[in-house]
C-alpha positions as a LaTeX table, in Angstrom:
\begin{tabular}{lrrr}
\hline
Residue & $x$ (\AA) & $y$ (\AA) & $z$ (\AA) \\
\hline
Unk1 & 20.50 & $-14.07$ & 46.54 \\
Unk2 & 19.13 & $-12.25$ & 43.71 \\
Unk3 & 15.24 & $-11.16$ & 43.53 \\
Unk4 & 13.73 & $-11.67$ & 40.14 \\
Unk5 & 11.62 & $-9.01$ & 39.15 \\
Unk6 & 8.57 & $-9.97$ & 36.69 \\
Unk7 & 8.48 & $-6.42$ & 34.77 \\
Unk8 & 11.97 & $-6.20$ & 33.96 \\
Unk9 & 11.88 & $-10.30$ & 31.45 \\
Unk10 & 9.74 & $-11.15$ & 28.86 \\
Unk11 & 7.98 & $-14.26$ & 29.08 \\
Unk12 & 8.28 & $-17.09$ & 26.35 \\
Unk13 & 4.72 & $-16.61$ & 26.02 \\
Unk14 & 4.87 & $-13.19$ & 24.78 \\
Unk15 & 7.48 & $-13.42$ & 22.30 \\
Unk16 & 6.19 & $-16.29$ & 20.51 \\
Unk17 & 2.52 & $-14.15$ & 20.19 \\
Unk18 & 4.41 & $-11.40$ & 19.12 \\
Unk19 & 6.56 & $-13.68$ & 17.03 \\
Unk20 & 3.34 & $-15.10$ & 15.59 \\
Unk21 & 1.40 & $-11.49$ & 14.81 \\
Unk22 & 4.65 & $-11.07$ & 13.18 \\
Unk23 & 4.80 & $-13.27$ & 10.44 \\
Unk24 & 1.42 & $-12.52$ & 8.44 \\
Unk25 & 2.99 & $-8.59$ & 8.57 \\
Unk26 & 6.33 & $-10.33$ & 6.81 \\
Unk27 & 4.18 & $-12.36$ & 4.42 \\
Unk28 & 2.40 & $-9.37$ & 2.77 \\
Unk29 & 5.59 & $-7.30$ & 2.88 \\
Unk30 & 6.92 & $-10.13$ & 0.55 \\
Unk31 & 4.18 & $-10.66$ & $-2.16$ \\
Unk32 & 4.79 & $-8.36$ & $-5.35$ \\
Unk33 & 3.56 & $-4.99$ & $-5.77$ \\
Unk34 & 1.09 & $-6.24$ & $-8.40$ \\
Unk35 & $-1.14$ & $-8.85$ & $-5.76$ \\
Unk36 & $-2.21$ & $-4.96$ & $-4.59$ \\
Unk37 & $-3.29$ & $-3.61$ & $-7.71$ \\
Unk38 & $-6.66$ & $-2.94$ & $-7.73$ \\
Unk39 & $-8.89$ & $-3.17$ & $-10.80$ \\
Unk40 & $-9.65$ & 0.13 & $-12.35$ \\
Unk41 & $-13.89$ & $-0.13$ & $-12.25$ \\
Unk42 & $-13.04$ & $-0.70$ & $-8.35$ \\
Unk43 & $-11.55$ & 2.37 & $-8.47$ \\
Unk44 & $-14.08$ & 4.15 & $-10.87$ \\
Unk45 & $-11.18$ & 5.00 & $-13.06$ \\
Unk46 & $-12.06$ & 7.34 & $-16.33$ \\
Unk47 & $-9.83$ & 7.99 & $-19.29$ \\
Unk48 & $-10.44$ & 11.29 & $-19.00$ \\
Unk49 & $-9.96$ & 14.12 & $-16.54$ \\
Unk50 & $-12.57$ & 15.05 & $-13.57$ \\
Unk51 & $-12.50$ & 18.59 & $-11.78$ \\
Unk52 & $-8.87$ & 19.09 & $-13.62$ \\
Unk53 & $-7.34$ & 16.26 & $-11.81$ \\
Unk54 & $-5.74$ & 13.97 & $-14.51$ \\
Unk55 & $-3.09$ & 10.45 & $-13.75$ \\
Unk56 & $-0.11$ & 12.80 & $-14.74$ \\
Unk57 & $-0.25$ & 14.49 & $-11.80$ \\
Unk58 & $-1.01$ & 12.12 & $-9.42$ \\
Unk59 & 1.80 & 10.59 & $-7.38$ \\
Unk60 & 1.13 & 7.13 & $-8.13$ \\
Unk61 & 1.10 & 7.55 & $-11.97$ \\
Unk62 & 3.80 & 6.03 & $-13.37$ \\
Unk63 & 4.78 & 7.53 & $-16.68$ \\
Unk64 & 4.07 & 6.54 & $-19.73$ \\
Unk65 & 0.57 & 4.63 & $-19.16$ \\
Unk66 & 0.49 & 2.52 & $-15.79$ \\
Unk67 & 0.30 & 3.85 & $-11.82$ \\
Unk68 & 1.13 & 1.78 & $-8.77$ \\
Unk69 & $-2.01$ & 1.08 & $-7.31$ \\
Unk70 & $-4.20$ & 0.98 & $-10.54$ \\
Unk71 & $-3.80$ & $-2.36$ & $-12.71$ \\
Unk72 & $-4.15$ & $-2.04$ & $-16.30$ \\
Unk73 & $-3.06$ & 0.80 & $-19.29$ \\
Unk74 & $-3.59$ & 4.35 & $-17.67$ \\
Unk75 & $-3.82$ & 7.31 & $-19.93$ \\
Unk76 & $-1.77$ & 10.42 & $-18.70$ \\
Unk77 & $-5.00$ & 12.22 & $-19.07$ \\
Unk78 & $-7.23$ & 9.96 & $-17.10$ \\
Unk79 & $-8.73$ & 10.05 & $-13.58$ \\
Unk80 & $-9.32$ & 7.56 & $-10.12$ \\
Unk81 & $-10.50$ & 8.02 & $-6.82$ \\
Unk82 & $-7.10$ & 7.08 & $-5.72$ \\
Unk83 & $-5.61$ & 10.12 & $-7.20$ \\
Unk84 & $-3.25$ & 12.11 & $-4.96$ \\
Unk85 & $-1.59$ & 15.53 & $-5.94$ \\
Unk86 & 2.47 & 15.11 & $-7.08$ \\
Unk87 & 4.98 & 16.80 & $-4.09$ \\
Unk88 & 5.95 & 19.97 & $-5.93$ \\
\hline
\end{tabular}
């Protein structure tokens, strides 16, 4: 006769919550990279540069005139509060 020991299975229970948490995590994953754009007064965005911080080297410009997080025309020479530095 065999003992069963409670720590060592996983109940139904929990898999289906964790199944269940899942699925909205999966759902964003899958909607386009444009649903996250945000608009660029939310991101007090400014065609021109601030502190010598400018889109072109940020690492979410993407060259010529659009970044990944921004939505809209970006000028190379413009500026966000999302701005990161480029890796070197």
């Amino acid at each position: 006769m065999s003992k069963f020991d409670a720590s060592s299975c996983m109940s139904r229970r929990t898999v289906l919550i964790a199944a269940a948490g899942a699925a909205p995590l999966l759902a964003l994953g899958a909607t386009g990279a444009k649903a996250a754009k945000m608009s660029q007064a939310a991101v007090r965005y400014q065609a021109t540069p601030k502190d010598g911080k400018q889109c072109d080297g940020c690492k979410l410009f993407i060259a010529p005139n659009a970044c990944k997080s921004v939505d809209g025309t970006i000028a190379a020479t413009g500026w966000c509060a999302l701005w990161v530095k480029k890796a070197a």
